[in-house]
MMTF fields as JSON, N, C-alpha, C and O atoms, coordinates in Angstrom:
{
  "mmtfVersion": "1.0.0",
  "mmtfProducer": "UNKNOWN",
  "numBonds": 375,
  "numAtoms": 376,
  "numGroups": 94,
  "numChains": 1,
  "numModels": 1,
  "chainsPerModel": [1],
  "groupsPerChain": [94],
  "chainIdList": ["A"],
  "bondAtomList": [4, 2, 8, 6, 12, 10, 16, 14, 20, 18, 24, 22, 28, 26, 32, 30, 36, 34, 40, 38, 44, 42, 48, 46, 52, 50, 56, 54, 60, 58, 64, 62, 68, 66, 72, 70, 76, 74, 80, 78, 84, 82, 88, 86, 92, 90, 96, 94, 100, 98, 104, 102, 108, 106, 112, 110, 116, 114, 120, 118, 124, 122, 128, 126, 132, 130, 136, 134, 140, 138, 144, 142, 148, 146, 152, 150, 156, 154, 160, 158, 164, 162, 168, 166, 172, 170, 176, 174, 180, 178, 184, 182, 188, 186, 192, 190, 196, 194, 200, 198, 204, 202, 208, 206, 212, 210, 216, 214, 220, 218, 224, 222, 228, 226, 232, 230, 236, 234, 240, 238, 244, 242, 248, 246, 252, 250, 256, 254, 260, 258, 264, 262, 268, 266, 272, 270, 276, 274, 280, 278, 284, 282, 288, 286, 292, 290, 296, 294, 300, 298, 304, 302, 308, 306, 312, 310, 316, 314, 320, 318, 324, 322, 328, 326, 332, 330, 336, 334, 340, 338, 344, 342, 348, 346, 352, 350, 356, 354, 360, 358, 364, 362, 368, 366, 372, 370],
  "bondOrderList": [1, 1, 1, 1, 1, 1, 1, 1, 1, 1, 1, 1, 1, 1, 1, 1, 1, 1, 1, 1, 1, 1, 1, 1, 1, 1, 1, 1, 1, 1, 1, 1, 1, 1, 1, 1, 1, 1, 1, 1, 1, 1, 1, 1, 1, 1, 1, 1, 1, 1, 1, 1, 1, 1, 1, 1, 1, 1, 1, 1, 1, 1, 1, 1, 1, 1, 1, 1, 1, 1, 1, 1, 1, 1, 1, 1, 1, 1, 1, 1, 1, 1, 1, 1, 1, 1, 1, 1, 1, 1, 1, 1, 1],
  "groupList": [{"groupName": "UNK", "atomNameList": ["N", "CA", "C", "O"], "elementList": ["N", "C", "C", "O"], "formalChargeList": [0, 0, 0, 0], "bondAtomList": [1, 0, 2, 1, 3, 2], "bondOrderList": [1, 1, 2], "singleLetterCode": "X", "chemCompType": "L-PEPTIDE LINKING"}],
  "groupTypeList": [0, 0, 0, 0, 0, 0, 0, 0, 0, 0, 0, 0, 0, 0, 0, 0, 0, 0, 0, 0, 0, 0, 0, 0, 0, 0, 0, 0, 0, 0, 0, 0, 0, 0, 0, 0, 0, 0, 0, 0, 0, 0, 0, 0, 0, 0, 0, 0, 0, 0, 0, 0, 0, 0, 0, 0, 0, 0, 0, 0, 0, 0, 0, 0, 0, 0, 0, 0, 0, 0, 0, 0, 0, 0, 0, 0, 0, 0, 0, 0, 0, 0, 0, 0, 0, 0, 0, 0, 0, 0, 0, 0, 0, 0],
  "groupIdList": [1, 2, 3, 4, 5, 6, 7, 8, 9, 10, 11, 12, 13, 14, 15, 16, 17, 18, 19, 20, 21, 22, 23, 24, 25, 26, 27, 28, 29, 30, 31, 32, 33, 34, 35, 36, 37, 38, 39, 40, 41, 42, 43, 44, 45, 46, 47, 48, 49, 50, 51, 52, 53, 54, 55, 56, 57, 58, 59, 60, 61, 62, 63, 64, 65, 66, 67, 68, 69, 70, 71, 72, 73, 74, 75, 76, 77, 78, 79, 80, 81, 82, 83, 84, 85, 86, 87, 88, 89, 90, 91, 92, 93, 94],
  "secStructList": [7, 7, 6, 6, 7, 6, 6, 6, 6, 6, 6, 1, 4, 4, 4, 4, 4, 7, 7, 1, 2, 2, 2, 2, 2, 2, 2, 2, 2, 2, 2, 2, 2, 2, 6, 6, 2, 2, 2, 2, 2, 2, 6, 1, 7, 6, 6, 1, 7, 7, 7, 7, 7, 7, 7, 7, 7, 7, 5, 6, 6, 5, 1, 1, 7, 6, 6, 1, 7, 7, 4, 4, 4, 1, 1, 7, 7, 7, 6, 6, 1, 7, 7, 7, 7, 2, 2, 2, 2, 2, 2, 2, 2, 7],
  "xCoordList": [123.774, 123.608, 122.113, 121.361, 121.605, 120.34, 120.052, 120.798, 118.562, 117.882, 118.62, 119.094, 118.603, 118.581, 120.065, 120.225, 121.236, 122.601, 122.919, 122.212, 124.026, 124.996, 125.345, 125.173, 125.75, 126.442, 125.465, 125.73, 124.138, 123.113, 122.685, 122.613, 122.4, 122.048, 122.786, 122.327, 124.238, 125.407, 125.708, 126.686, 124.63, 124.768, 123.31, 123.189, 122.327, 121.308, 120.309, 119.301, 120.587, 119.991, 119.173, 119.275, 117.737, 116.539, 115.878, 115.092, 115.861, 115.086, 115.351, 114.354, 116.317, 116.378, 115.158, 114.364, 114.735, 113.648, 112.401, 111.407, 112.322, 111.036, 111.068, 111.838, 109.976, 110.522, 108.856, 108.38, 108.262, 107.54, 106.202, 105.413, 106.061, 104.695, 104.734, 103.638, 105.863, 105.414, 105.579, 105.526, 105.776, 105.661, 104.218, 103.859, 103.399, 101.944, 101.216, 100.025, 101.816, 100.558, 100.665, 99.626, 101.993, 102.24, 101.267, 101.03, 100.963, 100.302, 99.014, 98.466, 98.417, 97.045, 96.572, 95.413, 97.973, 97.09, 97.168, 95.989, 98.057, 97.548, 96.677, 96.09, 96.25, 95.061, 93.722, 92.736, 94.098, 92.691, 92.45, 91.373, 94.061, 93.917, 92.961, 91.981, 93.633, 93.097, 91.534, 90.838, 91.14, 89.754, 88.889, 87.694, 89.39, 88.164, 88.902, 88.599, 89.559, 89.846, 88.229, 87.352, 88.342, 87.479, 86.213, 85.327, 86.116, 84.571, 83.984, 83.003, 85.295, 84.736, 84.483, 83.395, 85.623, 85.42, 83.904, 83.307, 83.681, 82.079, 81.566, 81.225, 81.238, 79.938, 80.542, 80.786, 81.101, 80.962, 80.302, 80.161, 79.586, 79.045, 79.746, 80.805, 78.958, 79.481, 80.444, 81.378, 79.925, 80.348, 81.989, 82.778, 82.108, 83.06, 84.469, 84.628, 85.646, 86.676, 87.262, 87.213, 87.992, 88.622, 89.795, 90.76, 89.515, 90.314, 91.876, 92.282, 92.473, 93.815, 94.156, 93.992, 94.789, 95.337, 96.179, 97.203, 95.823, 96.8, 98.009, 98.446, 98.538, 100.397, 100.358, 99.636, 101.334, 101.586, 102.851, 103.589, 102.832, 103.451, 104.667, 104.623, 106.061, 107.102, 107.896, 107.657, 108.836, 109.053, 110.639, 111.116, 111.565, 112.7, 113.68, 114.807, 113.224, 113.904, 113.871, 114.522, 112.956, 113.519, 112.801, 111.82, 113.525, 113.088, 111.67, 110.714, 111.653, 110.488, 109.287, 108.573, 108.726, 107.954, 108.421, 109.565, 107.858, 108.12, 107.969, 108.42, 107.273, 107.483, 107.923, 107.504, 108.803, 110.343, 111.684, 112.563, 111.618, 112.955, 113.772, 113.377, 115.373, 115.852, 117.345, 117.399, 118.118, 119.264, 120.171, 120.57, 120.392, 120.739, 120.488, 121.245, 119.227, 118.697, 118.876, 118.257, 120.324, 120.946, 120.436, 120.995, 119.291, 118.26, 118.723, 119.17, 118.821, 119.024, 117.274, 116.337, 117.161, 115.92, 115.777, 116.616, 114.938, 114.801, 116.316, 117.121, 116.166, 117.633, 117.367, 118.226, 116.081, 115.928, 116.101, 115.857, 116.692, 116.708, 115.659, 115.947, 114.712, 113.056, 113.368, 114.052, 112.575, 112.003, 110.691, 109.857, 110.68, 109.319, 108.345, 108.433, 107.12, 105.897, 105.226, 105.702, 103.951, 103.381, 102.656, 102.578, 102.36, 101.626, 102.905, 102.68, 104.286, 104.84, 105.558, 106.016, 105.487, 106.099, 105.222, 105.66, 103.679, 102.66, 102.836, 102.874, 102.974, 102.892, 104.1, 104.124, 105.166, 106.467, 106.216, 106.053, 106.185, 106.048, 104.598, 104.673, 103.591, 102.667, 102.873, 101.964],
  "yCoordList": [92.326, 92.805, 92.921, 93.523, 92.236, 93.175, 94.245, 95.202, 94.236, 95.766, 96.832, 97.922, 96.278, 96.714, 96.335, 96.073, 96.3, 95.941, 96.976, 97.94, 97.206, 98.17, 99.18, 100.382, 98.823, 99.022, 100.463, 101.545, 99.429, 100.017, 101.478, 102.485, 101.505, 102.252, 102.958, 103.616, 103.09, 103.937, 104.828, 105.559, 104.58, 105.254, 105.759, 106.814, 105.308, 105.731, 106.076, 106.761, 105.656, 106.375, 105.306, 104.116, 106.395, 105.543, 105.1, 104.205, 105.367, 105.311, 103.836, 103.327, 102.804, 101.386, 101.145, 100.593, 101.549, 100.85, 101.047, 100.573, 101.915, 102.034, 101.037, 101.117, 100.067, 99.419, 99.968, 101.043, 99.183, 100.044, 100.067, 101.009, 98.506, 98.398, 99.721, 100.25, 100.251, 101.13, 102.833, 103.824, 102.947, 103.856, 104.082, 105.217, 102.862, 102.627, 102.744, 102.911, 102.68, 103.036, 104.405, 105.037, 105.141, 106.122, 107.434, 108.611, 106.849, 107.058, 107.084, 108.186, 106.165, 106.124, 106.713, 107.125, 106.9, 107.538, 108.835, 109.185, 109.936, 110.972, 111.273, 112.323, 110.342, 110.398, 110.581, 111.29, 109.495, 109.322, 110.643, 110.994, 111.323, 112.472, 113.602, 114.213, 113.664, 114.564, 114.39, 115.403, 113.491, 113.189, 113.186, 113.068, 113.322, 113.681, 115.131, 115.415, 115.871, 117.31, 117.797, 118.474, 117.059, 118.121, 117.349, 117.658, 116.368, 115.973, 117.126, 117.853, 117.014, 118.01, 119.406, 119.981, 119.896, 120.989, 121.755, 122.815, 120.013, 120.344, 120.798, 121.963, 120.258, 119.885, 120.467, 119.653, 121.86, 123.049, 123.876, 123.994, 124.908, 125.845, 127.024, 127.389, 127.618, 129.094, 129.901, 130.562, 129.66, 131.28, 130.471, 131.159, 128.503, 128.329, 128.663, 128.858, 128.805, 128.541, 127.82, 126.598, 128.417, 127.018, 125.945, 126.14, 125.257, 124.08, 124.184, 124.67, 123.585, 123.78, 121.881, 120.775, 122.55, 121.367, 120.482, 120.939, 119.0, 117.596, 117.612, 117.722, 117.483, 117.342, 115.883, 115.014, 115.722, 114.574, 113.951, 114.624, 112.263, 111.754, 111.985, 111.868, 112.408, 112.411, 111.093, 109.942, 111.492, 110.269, 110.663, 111.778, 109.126, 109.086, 109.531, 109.942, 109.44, 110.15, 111.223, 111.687, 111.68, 113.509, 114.476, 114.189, 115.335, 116.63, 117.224, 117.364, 117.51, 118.361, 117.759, 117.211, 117.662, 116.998, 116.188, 116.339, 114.851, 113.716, 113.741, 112.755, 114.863, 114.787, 115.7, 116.099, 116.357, 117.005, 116.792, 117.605, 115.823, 115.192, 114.691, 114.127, 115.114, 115.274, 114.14, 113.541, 113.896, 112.942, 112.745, 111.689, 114.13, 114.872, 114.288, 114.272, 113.817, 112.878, 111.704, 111.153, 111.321, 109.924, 108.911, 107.892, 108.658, 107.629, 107.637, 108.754, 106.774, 106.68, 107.159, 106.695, 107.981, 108.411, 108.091, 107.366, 108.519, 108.927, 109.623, 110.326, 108.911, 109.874, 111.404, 112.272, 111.607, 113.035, 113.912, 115.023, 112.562, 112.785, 113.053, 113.177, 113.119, 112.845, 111.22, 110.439, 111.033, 109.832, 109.403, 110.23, 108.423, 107.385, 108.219, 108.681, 108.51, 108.676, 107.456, 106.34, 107.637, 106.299, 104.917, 103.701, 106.007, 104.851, 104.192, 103.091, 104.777, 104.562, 103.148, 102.183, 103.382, 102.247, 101.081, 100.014, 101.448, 100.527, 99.982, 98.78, 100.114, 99.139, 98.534, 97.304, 99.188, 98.122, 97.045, 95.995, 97.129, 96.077, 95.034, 93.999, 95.164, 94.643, 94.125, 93.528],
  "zCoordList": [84.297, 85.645, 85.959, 85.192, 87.298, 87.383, 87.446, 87.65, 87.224, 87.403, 88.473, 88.153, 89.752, 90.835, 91.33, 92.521, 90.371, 91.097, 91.623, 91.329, 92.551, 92.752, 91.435, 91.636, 90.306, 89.679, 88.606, 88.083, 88.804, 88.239, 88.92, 88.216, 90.385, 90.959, 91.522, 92.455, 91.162, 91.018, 89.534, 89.375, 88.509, 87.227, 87.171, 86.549, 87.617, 87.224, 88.715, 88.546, 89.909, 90.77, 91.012, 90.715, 92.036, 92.148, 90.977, 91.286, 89.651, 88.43, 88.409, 87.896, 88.755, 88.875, 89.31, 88.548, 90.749, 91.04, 90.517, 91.068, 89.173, 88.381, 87.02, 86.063, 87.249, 85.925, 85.327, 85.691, 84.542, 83.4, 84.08, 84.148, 84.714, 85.684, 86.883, 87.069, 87.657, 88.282, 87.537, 88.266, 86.045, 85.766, 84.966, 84.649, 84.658, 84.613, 85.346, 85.082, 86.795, 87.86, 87.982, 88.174, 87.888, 88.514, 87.224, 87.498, 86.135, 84.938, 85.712, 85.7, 86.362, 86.429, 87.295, 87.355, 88.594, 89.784, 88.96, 88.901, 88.148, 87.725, 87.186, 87.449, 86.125, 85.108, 86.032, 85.833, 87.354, 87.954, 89.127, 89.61, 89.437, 90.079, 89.249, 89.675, 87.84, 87.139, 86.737, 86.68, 86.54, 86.675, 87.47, 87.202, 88.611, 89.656, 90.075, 91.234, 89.615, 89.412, 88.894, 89.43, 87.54, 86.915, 86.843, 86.045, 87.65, 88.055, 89.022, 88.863, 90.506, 90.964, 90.249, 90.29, 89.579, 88.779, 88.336, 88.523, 87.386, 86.619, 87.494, 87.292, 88.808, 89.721, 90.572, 91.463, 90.918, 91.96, 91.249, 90.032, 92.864, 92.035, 91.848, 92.357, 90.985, 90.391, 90.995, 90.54, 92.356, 93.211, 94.225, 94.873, 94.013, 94.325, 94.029, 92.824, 94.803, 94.536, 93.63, 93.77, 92.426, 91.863, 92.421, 93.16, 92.043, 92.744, 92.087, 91.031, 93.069, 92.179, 91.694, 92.208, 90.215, 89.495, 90.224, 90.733, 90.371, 90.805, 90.343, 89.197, 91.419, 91.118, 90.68, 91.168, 89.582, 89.132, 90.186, 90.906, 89.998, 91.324, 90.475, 89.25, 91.32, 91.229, 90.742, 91.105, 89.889, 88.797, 88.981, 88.771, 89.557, 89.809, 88.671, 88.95, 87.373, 86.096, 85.552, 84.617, 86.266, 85.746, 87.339, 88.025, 87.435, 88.388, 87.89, 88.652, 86.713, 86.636, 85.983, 86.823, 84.498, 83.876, 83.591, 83.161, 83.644, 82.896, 81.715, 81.133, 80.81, 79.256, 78.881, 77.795, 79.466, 79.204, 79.926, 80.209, 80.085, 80.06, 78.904, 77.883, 79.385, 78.376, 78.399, 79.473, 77.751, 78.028, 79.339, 79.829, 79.787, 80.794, 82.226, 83.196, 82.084, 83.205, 83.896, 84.807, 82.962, 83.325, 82.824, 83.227, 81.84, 81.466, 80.163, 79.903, 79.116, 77.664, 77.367, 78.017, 76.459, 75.645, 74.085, 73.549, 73.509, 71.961, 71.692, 72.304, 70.262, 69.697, 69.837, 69.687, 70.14, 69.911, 71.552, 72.023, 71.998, 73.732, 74.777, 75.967, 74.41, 75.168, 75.406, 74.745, 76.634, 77.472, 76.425, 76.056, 76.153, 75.898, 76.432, 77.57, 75.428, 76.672, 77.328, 77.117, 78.253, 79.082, 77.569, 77.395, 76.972, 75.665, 74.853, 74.349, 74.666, 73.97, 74.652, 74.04, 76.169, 76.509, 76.924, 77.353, 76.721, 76.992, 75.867, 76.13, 74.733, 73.385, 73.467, 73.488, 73.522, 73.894, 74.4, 73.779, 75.057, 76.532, 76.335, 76.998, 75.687, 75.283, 74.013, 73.435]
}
C-alpha cells in the first residue's frame, strides 16, 4: 500500500504524511529555533527579561514530546516502545 493510502491514514492518522525528510526539517527548524534562543540569550543585557524557551514544531506522532512517545501513539517504536530519535533515523536512512 502506499504511504499515503486510505487504509494507511485510517490506522495511523496524519503521521502518513511525515516521512523521515520532513521529520529532519522539523529537527532543524528546532535546533535552529533553539539556537538563536540562546544567541539572543548570550547577548542581552543583564537587567533584560529572560526570553522564553522555543516551542518545538508539533509532530503528527505524538501529543506531547517527541522523545517520549510511547507505543500508544499508533506508530510501531523500539521494542522498548520509544520512537527512533532524529539521529537514529538519520543513519537509517543514510
Amino acid at each position: 500500500m502506499p504511504r499515503d493510502s486510505a487504509v494507511n491514514r485510517d490506522l495511523h492518522g496524519e503521521a502518513v504524511e511525515w516521512d523521515a525528510s520532513t521529520h529532519l526539517l522539523a529537527a532543524l527548524v528546532d535546533h535552529s529555533a533553539v539556537a538563536n534562543w540562546m544567541t539572543a540569550t548570550i547577548n542581552s543585557g543583564e537587567d533584560a527579561d529572560p526570553l522564553d524557551y522555543p516551542e518545538p514544531v508539533p509532530r503528527p506522532d505524538s501529543p506531547g514530546s517527541h522523545e517520549n512517545a510511547t507505543a500508544d501513539s499508533g506508530v510501531e517504536g523500539t521494542p522498548d516502545g520509544r520512537l527512533p530519535s532524529v539521529g537514529q533515523l538519520s543513519s537509517f536512512f543514510s
